[in-house]
Every structure is written in structure tokens, then in C-alpha cells.
N, C-alpha and C positions, 0 to 999 in steps of 0.2 A: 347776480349772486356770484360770492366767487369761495374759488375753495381754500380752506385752509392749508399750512404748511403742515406737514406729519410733525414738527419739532412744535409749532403752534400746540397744536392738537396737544399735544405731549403735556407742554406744558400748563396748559389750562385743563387738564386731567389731573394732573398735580396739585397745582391750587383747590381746586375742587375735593381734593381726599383732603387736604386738609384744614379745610374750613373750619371753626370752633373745636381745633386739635386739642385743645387745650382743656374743653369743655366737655366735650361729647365724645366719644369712641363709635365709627361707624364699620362692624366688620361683616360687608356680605361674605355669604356665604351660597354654597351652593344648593346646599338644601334647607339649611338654618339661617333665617338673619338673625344676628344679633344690635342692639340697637343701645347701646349703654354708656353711663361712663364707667369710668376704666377700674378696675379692683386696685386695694392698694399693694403695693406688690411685696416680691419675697415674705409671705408669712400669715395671709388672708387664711380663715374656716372659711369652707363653703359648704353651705348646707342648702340638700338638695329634697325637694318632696313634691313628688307628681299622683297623679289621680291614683289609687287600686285598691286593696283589700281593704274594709274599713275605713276608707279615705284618711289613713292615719298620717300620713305624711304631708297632703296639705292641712289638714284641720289644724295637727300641728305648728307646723309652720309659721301659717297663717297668723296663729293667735299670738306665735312668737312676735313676727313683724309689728304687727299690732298694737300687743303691749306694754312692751317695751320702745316702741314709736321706732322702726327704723325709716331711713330713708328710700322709698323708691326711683332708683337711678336708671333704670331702663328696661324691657322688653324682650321678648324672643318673639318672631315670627316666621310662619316657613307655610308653603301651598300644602305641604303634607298634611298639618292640623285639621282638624274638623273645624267646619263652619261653626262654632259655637262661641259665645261669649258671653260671660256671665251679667250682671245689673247691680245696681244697686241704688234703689230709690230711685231707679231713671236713665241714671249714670253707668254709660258702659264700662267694663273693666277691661286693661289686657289681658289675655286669656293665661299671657305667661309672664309675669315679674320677676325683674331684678332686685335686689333691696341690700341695702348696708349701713352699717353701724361701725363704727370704729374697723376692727379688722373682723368681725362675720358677716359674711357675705351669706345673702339666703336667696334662691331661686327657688319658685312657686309656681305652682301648676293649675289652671282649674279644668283643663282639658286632658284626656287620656291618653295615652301613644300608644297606638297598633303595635301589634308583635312587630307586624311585617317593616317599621322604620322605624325601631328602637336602635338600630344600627347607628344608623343616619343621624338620630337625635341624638346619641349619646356619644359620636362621634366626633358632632360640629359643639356639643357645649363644651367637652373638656377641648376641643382646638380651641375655644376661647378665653377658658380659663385658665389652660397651662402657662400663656403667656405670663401671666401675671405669676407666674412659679409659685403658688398655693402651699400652702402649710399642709392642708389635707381636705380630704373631700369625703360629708358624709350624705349618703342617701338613709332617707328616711319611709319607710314602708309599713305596710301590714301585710301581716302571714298569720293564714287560718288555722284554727288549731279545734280540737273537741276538748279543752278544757278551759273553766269557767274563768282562771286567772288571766291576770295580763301585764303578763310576762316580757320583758322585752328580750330577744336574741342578737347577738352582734356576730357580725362576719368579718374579715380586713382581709384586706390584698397578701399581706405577709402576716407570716408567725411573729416576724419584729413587733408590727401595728400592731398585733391581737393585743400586748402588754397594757395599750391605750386605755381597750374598753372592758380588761376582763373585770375588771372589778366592779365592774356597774351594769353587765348582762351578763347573761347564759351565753355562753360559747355553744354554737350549734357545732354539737361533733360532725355530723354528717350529712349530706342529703344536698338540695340545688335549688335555690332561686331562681325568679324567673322576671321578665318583663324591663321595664324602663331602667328599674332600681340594680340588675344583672350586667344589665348592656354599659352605663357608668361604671361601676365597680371593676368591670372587664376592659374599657378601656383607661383605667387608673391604673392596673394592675400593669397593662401593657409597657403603658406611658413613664414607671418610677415613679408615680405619685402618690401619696400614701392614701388609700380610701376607705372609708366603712359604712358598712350596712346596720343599722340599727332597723328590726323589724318586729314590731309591735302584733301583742297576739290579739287575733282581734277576730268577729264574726264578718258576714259579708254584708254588712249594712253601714251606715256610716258610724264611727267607733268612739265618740269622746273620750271615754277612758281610755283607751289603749294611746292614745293622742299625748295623753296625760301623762303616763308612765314615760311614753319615750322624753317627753319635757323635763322630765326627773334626772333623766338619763344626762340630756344636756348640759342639764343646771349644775350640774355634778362635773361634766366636759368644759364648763365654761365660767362657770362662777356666773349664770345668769340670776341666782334668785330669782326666778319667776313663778309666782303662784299661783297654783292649779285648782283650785278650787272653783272657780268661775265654770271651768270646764266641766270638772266633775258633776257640776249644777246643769249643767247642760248637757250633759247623759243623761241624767236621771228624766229630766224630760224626755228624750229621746224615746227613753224605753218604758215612759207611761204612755205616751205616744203609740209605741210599738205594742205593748200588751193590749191597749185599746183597741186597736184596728184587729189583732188578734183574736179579743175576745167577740168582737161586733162579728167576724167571720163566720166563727165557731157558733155565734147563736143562729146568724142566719143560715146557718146547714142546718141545724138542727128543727128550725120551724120550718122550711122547704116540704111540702108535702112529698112524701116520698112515692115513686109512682111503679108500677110494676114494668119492668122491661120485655119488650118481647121476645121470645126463644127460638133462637134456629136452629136446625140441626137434622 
């Protein structure tokens, strides 16, 4: 066996990054890989929706990529993620999608990121989005609230952005975000990049309406025409669903024989 020259070395490292350069985008990372081809540049949406309140942000998403047919061009992967990976009819899915269509770029979640590497995650996607110098970057979320509407709230990196979205949300005067959807926004805000937070009101189950509202919001941000309807059909499920199991609860309390407890004291 004999050894290579470090200039050898060198140069079949070289070759090797850029095998299918042309085709594929390979940027490890140190805590995120990313695995894509490449956004198209100067002037990309990027719309962003991970697991949390109402899973309003992928369910969204989701049904955007979907119905509108975008293309899935690549992956995130990182050891931080949780083991988990969704199916479908057999078929496993990446946990984390790329997808684009003309110039909206959409990243998709179906796993959740810990407090503790929202850093990390939201650090290593805008290092790889920035390259491509983005138009803007919106995360999409759900935020709990005690009233029955569903309402969408928008937040933006600057008072310039806020112009974007006021006319299609509530401007949250005050108050703080939290999680995946914070840690992006926060390093947008760092980075010059313009960002916003569209955050759907929603309960802590999964949300199709609030999903829906924020798609209204889009479609208005984008000229998507996409209708909601389908969705809204798929609440209403939901929450006959949801009452069911509620009421089957409530009965079997009430025929539980109720027993006397015994007193100490």
C-alpha cells in the first residue's frame, strides 16, 4: 500500500465536492446537513413550518406543497433529530423537506426541535439559505390563545417588513414568541434578511382551521389561489372526532361506579 501525496489528497477532495455540482448542492454542516439542490438565487420566498401549537405550520405547508404540486429537491438531516420518521402507505418520508416551485421555496417539518437546539437548527438553515440571498423568510406557526377565532398575528424583523404583512394580520403589539419559529426570526433579524412570523390562533391539538387562515394570508403574500376548503373539510372531521372521544369520556365517568374513599386523619 502506499500513501498518497497531501497535494493528491487535495485534489481528489476537490473532485469529490464537486461531483453532480451542477445537479445537487451538498453542504455539510456541523450540526445540520443539508442535502439539496440549490434555491434560485437573489429573490427566492422561503417559507418555513416545523412541528408546534396546532401543528399549524406544517399542516399548512404541507397541503401547500401538495396542491399546488411543488417539487421536492432535497432534505435536512442532523444526529440532534429525534428518531422518528413519518410513512406513508409503507413508504418512509424524510422527516425534513425541501420543496420549490418557481421562486417559493418551502421547508417542512414533521419532527419537532427541542428548546435546547433551536439555536443550532435555526442557525445552520439560514447559513444555507442566506447563500442564495432570499427575498424573505416566512415562518409559519401556531400561538394559543382563549378565543374561539382564528385569527392570524404577524411579527417581522423590522418596522420597514411590518408594511409587508399589516394588511393581512394583527400586528402583535407586544409580548414574545417562542421555539423553532423565534430562533429563525432571530437569526434573520441578525443576518439583514427580511423575516416574518405568521402565527395562527389555534388550540393545542392539531388545527386545520387555523392552517387555513394562515393559507389565506399567503394567498394574498403570493397570488397563490389556493383553496381551503378541502381543509376546512378536514377540521370539521377533526373536531367530530374530537367531541366524540370527549363525549365517550364523559359518559364513561359518569357510569363508573362511584366508590367511597377512605379517610385519614
Amino acid at each position: 500500500m502506499t500513501a498518497e501525496s497531501p497535494e493528491c489528497c487535495n485534489k481528489i477532495l476537490t473532485r469529490l465536492d464537486t461531483v453532480h455540482n451542477d445537479m445537487v448542492e451538498i453542504k455539510p454542516k456541523k450540526d445540520i446537513n443539508v442535502i439539496s439542490k440549490p434555491l434560485p438565487m437573489n429573490g427566492a420566498s422561503v417559507l418555513i413550518g416545523f412541528p408546534g401549537s396546532g401543528l399549524v405550520g406544517t399542516i399548512a405547508l404541507q397541503y401547500m406543497v401538495d396542491r399546488l404540486e411543488f417539487e421536492q429537491i432535497g432534505t435536512m438531516t442532523s444526529k440532534f433529530f429525534p428518531p422518528l420518521a413519518m410513512m406513508n402507505k409503507g413508504v418512509i418520508n424524510d422527516p425534513v423537506r425541501i420543496y420549490i416551485k418557481n421562486d417559493i421555496a418551502a421547508i417542512v417539518a414533521d419532527i419537532p426541535i427541542h428548546p435546547m437546539i433551536c439555536y443550532e437548527t435555526s442557525r445552520d438553515i439560514i447559513d444555507w439559505v442566506a447563500q442564495f440571498k432570499p427575498k424573505e423568510v416566512v415562518t409559519i406557526a401556531g400561538i394559543i390563545t382563549n378565543e374561539p377565532e382564528k385569527r392570524v398575528f404577524g411579527v417581522a424583523t423590522t418596522a420597514d417588513a411590518l408594511q409587508r404583512i399589516q394588511e393581512y394580520t394583527q400586528i402583535l403589539p407586544i409580548g414574545s414568541i417562542s421555539g423553532i419559529a423565534s430562533s429563525i426570526l432571530t437569526e434573520c433579524r441578525i443576518r439583514g434578511i427580511p423575516g416574518y412570523g405568521l402565527l395562527g390562533e389555534t388550540i393545542n391539538a392539531p388545527d386545520p382551521r387555523s392552517s387555513a387562515a394562515t393559507i389565506e394570508v399567503l394567498n394574498k403574500m403570493y397570488n397563490l389561489g389556493l383553496d381551503v376548503q378541502p381543509l376546512i373539510e378536514q377540521a370539521v372531521e377533526i373536531e367530530q372526532s374530537m367531541q366524540k372521544i370527549s363525549d365517550e369520556v364523559q359518559q364513561s365517568a359518569e357510569q363508573s361506579p362511584r366508590k367511597d374513599l377512605p379517610m385519614y386523619g
